[in-house]
MARKE-963154 format. One record per atom (N, C-alpha, C, O, CB): residue number from 1; residue in three letters; atom name; x negated, y, z negated. Coordinates in nm, 3 decimals, always signed. Atoms other than C-alpha are relative to their C-alpha. Glycine has a CB too. Layout:
<nodes>
{NUM,"ala","CA",{X,Y,Z}}
...
</nodes>
This chain:
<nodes>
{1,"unk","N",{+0.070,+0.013,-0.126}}
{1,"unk","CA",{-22.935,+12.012,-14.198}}
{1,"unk","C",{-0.127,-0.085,-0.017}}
{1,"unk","O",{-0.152,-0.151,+0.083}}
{1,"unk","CB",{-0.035,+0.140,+0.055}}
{2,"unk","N",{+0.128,+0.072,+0.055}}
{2,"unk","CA",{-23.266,+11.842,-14.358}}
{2,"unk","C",{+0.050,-0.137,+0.010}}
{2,"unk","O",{+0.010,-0.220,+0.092}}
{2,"unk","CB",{-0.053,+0.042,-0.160}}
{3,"unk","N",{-0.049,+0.126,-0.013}}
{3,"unk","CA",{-23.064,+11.559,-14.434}}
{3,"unk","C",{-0.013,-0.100,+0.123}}
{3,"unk","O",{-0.067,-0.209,+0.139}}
{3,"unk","CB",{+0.119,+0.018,-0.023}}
{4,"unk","N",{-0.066,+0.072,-0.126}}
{4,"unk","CA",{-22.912,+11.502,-14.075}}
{4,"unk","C",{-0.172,-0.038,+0.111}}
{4,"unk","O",{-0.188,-0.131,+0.191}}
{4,"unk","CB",{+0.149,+0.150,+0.098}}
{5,"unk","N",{+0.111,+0.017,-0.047}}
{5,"unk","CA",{-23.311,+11.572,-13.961}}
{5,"unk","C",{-0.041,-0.138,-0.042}}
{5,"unk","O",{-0.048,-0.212,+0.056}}
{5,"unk","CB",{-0.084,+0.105,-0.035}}
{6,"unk","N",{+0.014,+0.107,+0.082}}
{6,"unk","CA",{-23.396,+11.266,-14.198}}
{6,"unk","C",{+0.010,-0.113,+0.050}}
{6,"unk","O",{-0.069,-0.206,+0.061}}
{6,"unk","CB",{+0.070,+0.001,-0.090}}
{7,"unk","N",{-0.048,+0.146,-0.066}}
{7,"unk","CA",{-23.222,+11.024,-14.050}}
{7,"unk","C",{-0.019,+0.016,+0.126}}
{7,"unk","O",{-0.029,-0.088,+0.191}}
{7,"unk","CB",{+0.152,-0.048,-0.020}}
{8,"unk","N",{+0.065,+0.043,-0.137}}
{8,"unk","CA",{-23.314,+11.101,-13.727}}
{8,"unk","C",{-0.143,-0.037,+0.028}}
{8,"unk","O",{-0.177,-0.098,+0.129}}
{8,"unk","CB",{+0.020,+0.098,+0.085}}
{9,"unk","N",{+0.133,+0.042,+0.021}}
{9,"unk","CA",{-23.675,+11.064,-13.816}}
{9,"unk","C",{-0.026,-0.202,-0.057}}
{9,"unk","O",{-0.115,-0.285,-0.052}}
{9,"unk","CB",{-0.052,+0.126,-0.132}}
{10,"unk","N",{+0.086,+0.174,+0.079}}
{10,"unk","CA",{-23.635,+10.698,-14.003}}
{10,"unk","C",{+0.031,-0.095,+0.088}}
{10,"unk","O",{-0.015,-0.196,+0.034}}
{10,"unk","CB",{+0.068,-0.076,-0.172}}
{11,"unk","N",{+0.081,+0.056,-0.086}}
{11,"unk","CA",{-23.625,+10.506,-13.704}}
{11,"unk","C",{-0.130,-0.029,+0.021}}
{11,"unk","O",{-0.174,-0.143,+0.006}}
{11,"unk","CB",{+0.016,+0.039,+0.067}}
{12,"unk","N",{+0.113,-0.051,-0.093}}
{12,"unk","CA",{-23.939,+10.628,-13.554}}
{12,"unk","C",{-0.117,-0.025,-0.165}}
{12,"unk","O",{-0.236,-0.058,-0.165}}
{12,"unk","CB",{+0.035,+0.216,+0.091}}
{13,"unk","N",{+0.091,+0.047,+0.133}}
{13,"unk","CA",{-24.068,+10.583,-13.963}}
{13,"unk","C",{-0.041,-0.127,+0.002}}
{13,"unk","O",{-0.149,-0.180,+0.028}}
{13,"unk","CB",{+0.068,+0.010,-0.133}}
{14,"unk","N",{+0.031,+0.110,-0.048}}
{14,"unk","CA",{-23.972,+10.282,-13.965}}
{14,"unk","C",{-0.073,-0.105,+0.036}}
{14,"unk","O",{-0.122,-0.195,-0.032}}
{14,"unk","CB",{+0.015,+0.008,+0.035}}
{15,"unk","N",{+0.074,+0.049,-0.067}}
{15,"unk","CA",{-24.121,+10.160,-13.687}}
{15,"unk","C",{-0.172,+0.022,+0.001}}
{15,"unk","O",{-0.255,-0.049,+0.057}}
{15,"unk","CB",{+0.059,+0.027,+0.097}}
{16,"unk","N",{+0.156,-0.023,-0.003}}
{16,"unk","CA",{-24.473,+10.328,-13.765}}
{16,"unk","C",{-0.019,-0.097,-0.132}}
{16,"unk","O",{-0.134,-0.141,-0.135}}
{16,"unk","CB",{-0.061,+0.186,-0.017}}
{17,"unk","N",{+0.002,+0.052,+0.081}}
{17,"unk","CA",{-24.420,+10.139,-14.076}}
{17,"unk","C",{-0.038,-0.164,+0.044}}
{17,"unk","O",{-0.131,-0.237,+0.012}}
{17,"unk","CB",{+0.110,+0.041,-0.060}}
{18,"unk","N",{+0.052,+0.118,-0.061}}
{18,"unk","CA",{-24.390,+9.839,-13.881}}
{18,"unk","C",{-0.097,-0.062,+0.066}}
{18,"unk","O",{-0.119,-0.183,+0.073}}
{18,"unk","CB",{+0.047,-0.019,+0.047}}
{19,"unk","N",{+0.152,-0.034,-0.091}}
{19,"unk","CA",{-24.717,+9.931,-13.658}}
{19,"unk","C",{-0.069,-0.024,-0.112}}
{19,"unk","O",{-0.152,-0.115,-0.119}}
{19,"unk","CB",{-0.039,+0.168,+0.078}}
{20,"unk","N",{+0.140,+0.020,+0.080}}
{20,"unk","CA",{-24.903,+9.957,-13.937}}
{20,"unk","C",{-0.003,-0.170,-0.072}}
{20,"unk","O",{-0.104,-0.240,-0.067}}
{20,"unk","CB",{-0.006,+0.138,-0.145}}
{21,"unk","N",{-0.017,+0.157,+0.056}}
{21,"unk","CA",{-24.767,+9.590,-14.126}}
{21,"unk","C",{-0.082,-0.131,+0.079}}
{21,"unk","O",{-0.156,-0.222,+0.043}}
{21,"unk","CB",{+0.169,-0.037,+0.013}}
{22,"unk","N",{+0.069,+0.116,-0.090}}
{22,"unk","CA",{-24.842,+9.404,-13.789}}
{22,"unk","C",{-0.150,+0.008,+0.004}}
{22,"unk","O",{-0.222,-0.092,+0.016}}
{22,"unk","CB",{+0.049,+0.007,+0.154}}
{23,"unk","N",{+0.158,-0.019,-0.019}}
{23,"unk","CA",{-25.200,+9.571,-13.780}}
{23,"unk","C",{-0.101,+0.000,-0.098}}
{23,"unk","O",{-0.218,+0.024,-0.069}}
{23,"unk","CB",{-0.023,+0.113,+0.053}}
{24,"unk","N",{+0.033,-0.002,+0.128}}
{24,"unk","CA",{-25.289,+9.541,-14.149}}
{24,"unk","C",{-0.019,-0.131,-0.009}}
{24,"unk","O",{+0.068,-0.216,+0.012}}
{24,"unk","CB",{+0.088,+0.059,-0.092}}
{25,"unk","N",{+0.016,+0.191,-0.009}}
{25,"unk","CA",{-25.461,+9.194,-14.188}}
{25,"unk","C",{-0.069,+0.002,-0.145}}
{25,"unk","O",{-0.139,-0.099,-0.152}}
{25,"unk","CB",{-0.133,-0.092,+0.161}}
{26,"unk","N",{-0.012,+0.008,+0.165}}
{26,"unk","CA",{-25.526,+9.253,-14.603}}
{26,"unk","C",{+0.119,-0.070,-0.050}}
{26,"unk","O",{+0.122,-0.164,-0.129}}
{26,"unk","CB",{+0.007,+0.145,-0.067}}
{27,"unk","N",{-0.101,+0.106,+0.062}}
{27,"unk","CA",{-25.199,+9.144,-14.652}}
{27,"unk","C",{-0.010,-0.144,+0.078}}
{27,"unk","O",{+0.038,-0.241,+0.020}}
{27,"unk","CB",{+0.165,+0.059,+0.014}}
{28,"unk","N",{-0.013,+0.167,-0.021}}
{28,"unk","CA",{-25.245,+8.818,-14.450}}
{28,"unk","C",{-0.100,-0.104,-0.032}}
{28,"unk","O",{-0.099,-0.227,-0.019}}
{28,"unk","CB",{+0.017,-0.028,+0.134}}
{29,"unk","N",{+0.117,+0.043,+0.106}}
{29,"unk","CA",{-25.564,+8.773,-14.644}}
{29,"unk","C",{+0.053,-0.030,-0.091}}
{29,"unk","O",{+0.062,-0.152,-0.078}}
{29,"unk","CB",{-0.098,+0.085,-0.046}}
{30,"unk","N",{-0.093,-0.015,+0.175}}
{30,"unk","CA",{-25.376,+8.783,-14.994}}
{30,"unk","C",{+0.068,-0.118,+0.061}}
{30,"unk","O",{+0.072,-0.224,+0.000}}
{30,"unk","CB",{+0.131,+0.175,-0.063}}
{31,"unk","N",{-0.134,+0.122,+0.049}}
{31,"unk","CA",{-25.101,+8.562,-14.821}}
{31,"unk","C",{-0.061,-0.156,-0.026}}
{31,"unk","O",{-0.031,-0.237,-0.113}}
{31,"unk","CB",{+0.137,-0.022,+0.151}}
{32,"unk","N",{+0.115,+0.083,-0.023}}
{32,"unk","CA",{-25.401,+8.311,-14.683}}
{32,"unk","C",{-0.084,-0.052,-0.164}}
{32,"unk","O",{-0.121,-0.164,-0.200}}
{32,"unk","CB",{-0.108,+0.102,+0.108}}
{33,"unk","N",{+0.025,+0.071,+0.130}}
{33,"unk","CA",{-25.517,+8.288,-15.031}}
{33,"unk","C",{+0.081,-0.063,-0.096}}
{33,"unk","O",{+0.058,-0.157,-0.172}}
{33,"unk","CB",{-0.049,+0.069,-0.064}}
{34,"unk","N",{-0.123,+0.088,+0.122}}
{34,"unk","CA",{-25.183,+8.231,-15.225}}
{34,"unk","C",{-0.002,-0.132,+0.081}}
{34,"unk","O",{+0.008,-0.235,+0.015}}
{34,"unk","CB",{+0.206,+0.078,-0.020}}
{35,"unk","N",{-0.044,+0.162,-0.047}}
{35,"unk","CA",{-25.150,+7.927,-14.989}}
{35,"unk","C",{-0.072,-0.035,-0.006}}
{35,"unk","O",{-0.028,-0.133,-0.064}}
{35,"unk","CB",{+0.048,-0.055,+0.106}}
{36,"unk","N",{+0.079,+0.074,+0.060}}
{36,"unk","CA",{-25.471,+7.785,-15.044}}
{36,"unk","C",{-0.033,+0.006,-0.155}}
{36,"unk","O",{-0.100,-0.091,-0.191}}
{36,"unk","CB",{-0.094,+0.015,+0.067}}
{37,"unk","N",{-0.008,+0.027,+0.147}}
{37,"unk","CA",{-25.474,+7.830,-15.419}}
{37,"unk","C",{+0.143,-0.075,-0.028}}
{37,"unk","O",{+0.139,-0.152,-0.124}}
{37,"unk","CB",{-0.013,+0.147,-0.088}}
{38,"unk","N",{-0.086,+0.066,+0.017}}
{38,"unk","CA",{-25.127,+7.699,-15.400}}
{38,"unk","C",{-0.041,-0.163,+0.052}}
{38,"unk","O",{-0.052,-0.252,-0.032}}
{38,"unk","CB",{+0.109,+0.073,+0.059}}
{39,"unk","N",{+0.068,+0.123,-0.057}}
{39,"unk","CA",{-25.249,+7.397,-15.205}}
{39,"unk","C",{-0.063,-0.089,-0.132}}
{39,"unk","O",{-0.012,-0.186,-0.188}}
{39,"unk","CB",{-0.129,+0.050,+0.113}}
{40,"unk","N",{+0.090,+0.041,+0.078}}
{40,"unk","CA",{-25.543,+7.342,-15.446}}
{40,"unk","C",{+0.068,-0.022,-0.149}}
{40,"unk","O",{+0.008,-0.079,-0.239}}
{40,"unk","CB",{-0.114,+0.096,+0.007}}
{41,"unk","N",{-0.091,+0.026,+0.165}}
{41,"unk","CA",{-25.255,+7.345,-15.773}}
{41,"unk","C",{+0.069,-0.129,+0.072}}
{41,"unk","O",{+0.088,-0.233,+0.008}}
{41,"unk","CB",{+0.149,+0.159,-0.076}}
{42,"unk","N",{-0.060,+0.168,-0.010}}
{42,"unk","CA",{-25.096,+7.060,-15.582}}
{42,"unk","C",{-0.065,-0.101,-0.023}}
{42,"unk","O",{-0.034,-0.197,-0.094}}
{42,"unk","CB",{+0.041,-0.046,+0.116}}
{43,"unk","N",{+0.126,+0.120,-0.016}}
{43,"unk","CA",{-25.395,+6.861,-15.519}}
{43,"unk","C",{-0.039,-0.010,-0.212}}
{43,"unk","O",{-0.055,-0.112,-0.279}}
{43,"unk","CB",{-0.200,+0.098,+0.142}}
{44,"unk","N",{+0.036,+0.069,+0.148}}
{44,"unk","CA",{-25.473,+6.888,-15.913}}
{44,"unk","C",{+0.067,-0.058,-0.066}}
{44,"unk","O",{+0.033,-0.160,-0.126}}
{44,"unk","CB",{-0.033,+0.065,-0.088}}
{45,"unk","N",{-0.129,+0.080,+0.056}}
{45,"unk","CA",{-25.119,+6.823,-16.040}}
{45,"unk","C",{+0.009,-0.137,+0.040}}
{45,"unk","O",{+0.035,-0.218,-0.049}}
{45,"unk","CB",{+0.132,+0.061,+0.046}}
{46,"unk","N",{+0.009,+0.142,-0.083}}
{46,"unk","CA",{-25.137,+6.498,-15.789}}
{46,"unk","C",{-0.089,-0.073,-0.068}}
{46,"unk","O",{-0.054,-0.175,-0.128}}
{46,"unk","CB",{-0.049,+0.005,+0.156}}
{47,"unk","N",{+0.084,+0.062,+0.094}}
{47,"unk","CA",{-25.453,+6.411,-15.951}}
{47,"unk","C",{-0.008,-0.056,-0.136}}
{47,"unk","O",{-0.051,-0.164,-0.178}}
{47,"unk","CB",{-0.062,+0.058,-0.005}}
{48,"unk","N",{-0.003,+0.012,+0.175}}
{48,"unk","CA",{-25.396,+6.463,-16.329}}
{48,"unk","C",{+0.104,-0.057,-0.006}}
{48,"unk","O",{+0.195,+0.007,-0.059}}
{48,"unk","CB",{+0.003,+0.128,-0.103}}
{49,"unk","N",{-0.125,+0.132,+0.081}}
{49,"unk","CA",{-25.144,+6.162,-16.376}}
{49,"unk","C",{-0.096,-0.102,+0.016}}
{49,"unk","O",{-0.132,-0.148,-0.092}}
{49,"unk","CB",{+0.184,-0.052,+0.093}}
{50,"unk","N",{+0.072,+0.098,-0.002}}
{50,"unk","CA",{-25.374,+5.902,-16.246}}
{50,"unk","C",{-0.086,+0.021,-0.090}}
{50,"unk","O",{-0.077,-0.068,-0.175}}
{50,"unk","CB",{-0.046,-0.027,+0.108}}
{51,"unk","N",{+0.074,-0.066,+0.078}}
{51,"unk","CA",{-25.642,+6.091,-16.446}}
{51,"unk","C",{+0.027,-0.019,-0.116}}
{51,"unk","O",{-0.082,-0.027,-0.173}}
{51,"unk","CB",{-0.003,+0.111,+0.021}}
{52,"unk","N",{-0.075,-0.090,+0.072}}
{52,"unk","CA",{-25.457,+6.148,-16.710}}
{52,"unk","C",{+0.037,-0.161,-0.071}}
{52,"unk","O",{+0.026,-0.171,-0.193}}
{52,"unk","CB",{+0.128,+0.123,+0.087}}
{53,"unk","N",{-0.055,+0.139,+0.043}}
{53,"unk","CA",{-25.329,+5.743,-16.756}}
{53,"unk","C",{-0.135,-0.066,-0.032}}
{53,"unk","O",{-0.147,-0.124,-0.140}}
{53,"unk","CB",{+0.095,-0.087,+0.122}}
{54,"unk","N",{+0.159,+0.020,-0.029}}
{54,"unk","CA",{-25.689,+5.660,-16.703}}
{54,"unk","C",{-0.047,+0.013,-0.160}}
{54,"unk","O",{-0.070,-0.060,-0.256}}
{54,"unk","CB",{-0.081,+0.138,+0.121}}
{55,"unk","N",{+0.075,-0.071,+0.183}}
{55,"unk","CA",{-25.809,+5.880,-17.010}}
{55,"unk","C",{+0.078,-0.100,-0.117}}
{55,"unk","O",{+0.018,-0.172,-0.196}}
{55,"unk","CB",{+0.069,+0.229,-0.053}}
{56,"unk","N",{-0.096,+0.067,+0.084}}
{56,"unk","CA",{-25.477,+5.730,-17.198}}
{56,"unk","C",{-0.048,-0.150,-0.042}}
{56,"unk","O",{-0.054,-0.188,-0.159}}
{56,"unk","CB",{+0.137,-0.003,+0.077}}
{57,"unk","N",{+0.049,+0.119,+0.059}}
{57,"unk","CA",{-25.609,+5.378,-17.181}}
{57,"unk","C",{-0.136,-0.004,-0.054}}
{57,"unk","O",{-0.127,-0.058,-0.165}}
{57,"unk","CB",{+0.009,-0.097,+0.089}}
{58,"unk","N",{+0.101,-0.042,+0.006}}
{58,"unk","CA",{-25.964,+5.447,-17.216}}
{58,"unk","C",{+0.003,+0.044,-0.166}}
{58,"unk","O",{-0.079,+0.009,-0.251}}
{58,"unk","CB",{-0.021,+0.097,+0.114}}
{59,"unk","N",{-0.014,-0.055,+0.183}}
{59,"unk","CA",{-25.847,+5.619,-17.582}}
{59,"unk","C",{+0.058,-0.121,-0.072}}
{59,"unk","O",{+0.024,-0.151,-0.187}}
{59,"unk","CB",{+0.129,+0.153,-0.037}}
{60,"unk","N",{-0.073,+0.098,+0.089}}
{60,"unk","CA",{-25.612,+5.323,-17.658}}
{60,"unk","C",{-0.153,-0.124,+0.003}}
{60,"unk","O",{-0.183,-0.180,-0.102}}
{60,"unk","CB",{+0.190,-0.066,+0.088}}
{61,"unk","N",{+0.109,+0.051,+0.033}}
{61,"unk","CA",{-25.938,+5.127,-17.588}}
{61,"unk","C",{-0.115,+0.004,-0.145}}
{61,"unk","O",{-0.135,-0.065,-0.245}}
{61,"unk","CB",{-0.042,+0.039,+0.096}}
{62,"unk","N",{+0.028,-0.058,+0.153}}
{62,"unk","CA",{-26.136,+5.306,-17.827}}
{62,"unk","C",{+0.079,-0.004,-0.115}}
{62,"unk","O",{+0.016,-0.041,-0.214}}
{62,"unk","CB",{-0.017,+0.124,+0.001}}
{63,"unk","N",{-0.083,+0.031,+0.135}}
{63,"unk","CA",{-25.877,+5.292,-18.091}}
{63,"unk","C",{-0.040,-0.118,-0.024}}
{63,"unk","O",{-0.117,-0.138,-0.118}}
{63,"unk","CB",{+0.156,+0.003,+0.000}}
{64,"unk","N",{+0.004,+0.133,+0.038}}
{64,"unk","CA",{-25.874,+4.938,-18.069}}
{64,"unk","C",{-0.144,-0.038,-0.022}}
{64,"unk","O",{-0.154,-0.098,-0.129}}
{64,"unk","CB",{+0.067,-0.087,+0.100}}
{65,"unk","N",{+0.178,+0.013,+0.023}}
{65,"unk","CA",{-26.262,+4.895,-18.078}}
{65,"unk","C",{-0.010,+0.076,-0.126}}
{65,"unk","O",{-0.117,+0.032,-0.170}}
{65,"unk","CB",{-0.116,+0.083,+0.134}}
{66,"unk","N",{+0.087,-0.047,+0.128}}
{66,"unk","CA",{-26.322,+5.093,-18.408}}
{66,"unk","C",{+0.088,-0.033,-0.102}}
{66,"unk","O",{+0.067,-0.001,-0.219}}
{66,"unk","CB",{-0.045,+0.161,-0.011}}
{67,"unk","N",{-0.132,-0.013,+0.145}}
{67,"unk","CA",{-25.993,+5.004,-18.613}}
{67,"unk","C",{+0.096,+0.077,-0.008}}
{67,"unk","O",{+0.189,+0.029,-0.073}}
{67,"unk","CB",{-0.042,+0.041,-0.130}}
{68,"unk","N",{-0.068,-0.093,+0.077}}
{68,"unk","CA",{-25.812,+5.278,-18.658}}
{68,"unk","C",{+0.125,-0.026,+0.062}}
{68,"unk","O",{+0.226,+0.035,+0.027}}
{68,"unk","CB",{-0.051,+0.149,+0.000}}
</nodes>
């Protein structure tokens, strides 16, 4: 009999479950930050090749300027 009570209750759970998700704005803080820290890993990855070729000649420079 508990059982059959059970399941007539998880609807109505559920849905308070769902009341509370829509009205809970912590999690859309958290999500609001993964997407701007995700953002901000693109923008560096994008960066660090130009960067990154930059430094590369810049060293083959130096090599060639001291000898080695």
């Amino acid at each position: 009999m508990k059982n059959k009570l059970a399941i007539k209750q998880l609807p109505q759970h559920v849905l308070g479950k769902l009341k509370f998700f829509v009205h809970d704005r912590e999690g859309a803080t958290a999500i609001e930050y993964a997407v701007i820290a995700g953002l901000i890993s693109i923008a560096l990855l994008t960066a660090a090749g130009p960067i990154g070729t930059r430094i590369g000649t810049l060293m083959g420079a130096i090599k060639s300027a001291i000898g080695a």
